[in-house]
C-alpha positions, 0 to 999 in steps of 0.5 A: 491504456485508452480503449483505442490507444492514439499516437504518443499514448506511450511514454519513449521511455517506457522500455527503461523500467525502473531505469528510466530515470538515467535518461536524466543522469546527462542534464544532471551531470552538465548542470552540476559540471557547469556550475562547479568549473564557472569562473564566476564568483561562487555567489554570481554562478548561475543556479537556475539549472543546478536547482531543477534536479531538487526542483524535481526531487521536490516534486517527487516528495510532494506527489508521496506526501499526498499518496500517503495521506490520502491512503491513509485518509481513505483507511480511517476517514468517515469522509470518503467521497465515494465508499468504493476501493480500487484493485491492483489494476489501478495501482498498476496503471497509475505506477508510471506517476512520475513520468510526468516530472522526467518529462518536466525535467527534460523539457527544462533543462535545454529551454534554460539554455534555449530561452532568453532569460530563462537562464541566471534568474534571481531567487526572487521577484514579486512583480513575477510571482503576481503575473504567473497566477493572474496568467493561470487564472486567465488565459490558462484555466480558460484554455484548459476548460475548453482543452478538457471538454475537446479531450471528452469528445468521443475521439480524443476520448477514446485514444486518450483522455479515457486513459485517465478516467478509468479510475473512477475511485481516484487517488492523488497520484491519479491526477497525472496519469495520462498519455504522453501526448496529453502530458505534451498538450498540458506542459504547453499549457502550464508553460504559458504562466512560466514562460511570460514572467521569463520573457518579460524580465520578471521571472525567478527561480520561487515564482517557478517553484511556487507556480508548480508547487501550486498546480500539484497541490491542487492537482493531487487536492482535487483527486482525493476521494476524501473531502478535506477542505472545511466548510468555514473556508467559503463562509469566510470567503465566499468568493472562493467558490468560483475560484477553488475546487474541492475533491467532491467537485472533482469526483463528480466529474469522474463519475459523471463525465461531462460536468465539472470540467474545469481545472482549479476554477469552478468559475468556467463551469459556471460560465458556461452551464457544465457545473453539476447541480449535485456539486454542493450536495456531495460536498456537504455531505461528505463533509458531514461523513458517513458511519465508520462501521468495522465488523472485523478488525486484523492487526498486524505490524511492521517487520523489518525496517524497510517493511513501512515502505510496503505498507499501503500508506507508503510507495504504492508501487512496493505496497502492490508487491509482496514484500522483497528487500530493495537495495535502493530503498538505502536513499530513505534511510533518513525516513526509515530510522526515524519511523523506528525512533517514532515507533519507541515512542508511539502509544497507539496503533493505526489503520492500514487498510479497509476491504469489504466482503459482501456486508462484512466491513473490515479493516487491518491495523497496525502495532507501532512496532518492528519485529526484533521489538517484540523480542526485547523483554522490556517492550513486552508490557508495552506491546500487550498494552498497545495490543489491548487497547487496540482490542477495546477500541475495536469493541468500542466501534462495534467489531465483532471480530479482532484476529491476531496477525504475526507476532501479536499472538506470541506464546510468550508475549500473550500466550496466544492472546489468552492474556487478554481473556484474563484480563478483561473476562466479559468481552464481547468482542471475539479474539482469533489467533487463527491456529485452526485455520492454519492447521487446516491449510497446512494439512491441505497444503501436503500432497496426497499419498505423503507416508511421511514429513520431517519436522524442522520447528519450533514446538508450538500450538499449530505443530501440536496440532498438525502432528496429531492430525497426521499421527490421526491419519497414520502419517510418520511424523519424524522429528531430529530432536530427541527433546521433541519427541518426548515433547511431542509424546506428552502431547499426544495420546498413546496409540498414536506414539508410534507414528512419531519417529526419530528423524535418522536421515533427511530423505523425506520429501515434505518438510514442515518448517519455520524460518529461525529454525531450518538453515541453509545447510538443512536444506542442501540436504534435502533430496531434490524437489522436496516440499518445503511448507512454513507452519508459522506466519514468516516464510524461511529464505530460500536456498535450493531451486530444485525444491518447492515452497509454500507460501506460509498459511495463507489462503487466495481471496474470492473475488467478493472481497474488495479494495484489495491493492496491496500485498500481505507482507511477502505473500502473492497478490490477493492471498491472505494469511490464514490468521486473517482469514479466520477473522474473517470466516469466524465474522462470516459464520457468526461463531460465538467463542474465541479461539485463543490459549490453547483453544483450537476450533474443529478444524474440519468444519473451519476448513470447510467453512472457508472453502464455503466462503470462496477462500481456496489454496495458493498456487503452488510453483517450483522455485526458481 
């Protein structure tokens, strides 16, 4: 909100949530009815009113376009204008972004019927489509330029316009995120070039279409923090100067305030003294780029097809949660089968995300492939080539660090990434699978005085070493099956045999557990509040309210690290996986040996040093 909200700051839907979208539902239905039982010949109705819903869904899709590009852009480019990241505050204030396209919605379909010609357009008419941008670059950029500088002034500026400025590090969607007020002030002024060609006879169904499509272009072009627009443009046509903006000029005018103040047309800012003098500086050396650097690099990847919505590139709203199956997500299904169907065929990961941790420049990386892709037999080779490639790179760009996220360090895939070790010896780079940081917090995570746990896993290096550490501390470790045991014995030294037992009820009340593993019905069997605690990377469903689960190993972030604003996979807002973490502690304390195979580092002094760091234990919470 603004520092001291005006009247109409709030949107009159705001209330409806995710359901604010039904207060169209009516004009849609009428559109659609009307069109359907017109006596007219099917090639004489009217479509004018029928096309605004897609005229909408358009919109929707351009505004998406460009927060994916730009995320994606922001993650990887050397071009970024301003080397800051945003929170989750942002992302929570500028969620509301297609507010704008309801009210569009709502203001077209009764002026359609209130306006004269507005109705029964045709699809086409040139003289239109030429009088609606010579009206934007006269009348309406010229009213806009002294409409942004009122809105600067100290009033409007603190009851409205600070609202949008309080994003200094922009993203496209920022560019409509204002009060509803200010939203009314510009639709009048947007209007002006669609309304003229209407009440003129000139109007059409494109010249609307293509008029809007323009101002959201620019409008999402000019928030970019990356700078796009390439030089050759204004050598070739150097008038363009005056009459296109770029993000750089753009950015200047969320940090500096009071320069920059036209809409698409530097042309005004020029006339009348408000161009920054640092306008052409920033933009050629954004041009130019800076250093990517990367000390540290986690590589993760997708998990169940509709994961790609939740990664940071994708809807920024899901991406800021942690991650839940959505029932309406089914409207995308064409996109989602077609990222799989890409996924077979993709040969080479992606760049997700980019923090910063005092000094230490991190970024987060993605294998192409879905979960039940890594247990298909023939995706194996492809997998670890994908994964060794990305290891090279990464060495290649003078990482010091390249921890492995989920199922990357598959046993059976790579052996815990010790397959990458063999194959290439003398790296310098050092690889993490981050078991010992996940042992730590698993022991950490069982409450004190805890005499004995029930163990419902897989056998794994992690299991091995919390059991030891239990037996270690004289903690009963019990196991349901036999086969275990022996396991567990051929692991463990002798005197600590004893404290490993044969499980013959289920009245302890700390499981260790991993999802494939504990069922439903397991826990239903489960005295109440007992403490469910994952040892692997993916968390087991929940089936019982009267119990307490963890988080799977993760660890809550100090405030330090940066440009955090979207969820790890279904953990809590910024918290962490443990194996990510310990990409990031190993970098942080300089450590000079992989931890991968079978190899785990002193647990003790790698607990400590995250602790050291500022990384400390989730908040745990009964469910509900």
């Amino acid at each position: 909100m603004a520092s001291k909200p005006g009247p109409l700051s709030e949107w009159p839907w705001k209330g409806l949530g995710n359901y604010k979208y039904i207060v169209l539902a009516p004009w849609v239905a009428h559109s659609v009815y009307s069109y359907v039982t017109s006596k007219d010949e099917i090639w004489e109705r009217d479509l004018t009113s029928l096309l605004v819903f897609p005229y909408l869904l358009w919109r929707w899709i351009h505004g998406q376009i460009w927060i994916t590009l730009a995320r994606f852009q922001t993650a990887r480019s050397k071009h970024r204008i301003l080397d800051k990241g945003i929170e989750f505050e942002q992302v929570d204030r500028e969620r509301n972004w297609d507010d704008l396209i309801i009210l569009n919605g709502l203001i077209f379909y009764p002026m359609i019927n209130i306006l004269p010609g507005a109705s029964n357009l045709p699809i086409w008419r040139t003289d239109g489509v030429v009088i609606s941008f010579l009206i934007h670059a006269g009348p309406t950029e010229f009213l806009y330029y002294w409409l942004h500088k009122a809105l600067h002034h100290h009033y409007l500026y603190s009851r409205y316009h600070s609202h949008h400025h309080s994003s200094i590090v922009t993203e496209p969607i920022t560019s409509v995120v204002h009060p509803f007020a200010e939203h009314i002030m510009y639709f009048i002024l947007f209007g002006i070039p669609m309304a003229v060609p209407v009440l003129t006879g000139t109007g059409s169904i494109a010249a609307m279409l293509l008029y809007i499509t323009y101002v959201d272009f620019m409008n999402n072009l000019g928030h970019c923090n990356f700078e796009l627009v390439p030089k050759w443009v204004f050598d070739v046509f150097p008038v363009l100067k005056y009459i296109m903006y770029t993000p750089s000029f753009h950015s200047l005018h969320h940090t500096q305030f009071r320069t920059n103040l036209s809409l698409f047309m530097p042309l005004y800012d020029y006339m009348y003294g408000t161009m920054d003098v640092s306008s052409d500086k920033l933009y050629e050396t954004s041009l130019k780029g800076r250093e990517n650097k990367v000390d540290v690099v986690h590589l993760t990847h997708p998990t169940t097809l509709e994961s790609i919505y939740h990664l940071r590139p994708a809807i920024a709203s899901l991406a800021s949660s942690p991650y839940a199956p959505k029932w309406y997500l089914w409207v995308f299904w064409p996109i989602t089968y077609g990222c799989m169907l890409l996924s077979w065929i993709w040969d080479t990961t992606f760049t997700v995300e980019r923090h910063l941790f005092d000094d230490l420049k991190m970024q987060t990386w993605a294998v192409p492939r879905y979960s039940f892709q890594y247990f298909l037999p023939w995706q194996k080779d492809k997998i670890n080539n994908l994964i060794e490639k990305a290891i090279v790179t990464a060495e290649e760009a003078g990482a010091k660090v390249f921890s492995l996220g989920l199922l990357n360090q598959g046993e059976e895939l790579n052996g815990n990434g010790e397959l990458y070790l063999q194959k290439k010896p003398k790296l310098n780079i050092r690889i993490v699978d981050g078991s010992s940081l996940a042992v730590a917090v698993i022991l950490n995570s069982i409450p004190q005085g805890t005499k004995e746990v029930l163990l419902r896993t897989n056998l794994s290096k992690v299991v091995y070493a919390v059991t030891e550490k239990l037996c270690q501390k004289g903690v009963k470790v019990a196991v349901v099956s036999s086969n275990d045991l022996k396991n567990l014995k051929l692991r463990l030294s002798t005197e600590l045999w004893s404290n490993l037992i044969l499980a013959t009820t289920r009245n302890q009340k700390v499981w260790l557990v991993e999802a494939g593993v504990l069922t439903e019905d397991e826990q239903k069997q489960a005295p109440e509040g007992t403490h469910f605690i994952p040892v692997s990377q993916f968390p087991v469903k929940r089936a019982r309210k009267d119990c307490v689960y963890y988080t799977t190993p993760a660890l809550v972030i100090p405030k330090a690290l940066e440009n955090v604003h979207a969820c790890e996979n279904w953990l809590p807002r910024r918290v962490m996986s443990a194996m990510h973490v310990a990409g990031v502690v190993h970098a942080l304390e300089g450590w000079d040996s992989h931890e991968c195979g079978d190899k785990l580092l002193d647990v003790e002094k790698v607990w400590s040093a995250a602790v050291r760091h500022g990384f400390r234990l989730p908040v745990v919470v009964r469910s509900s």
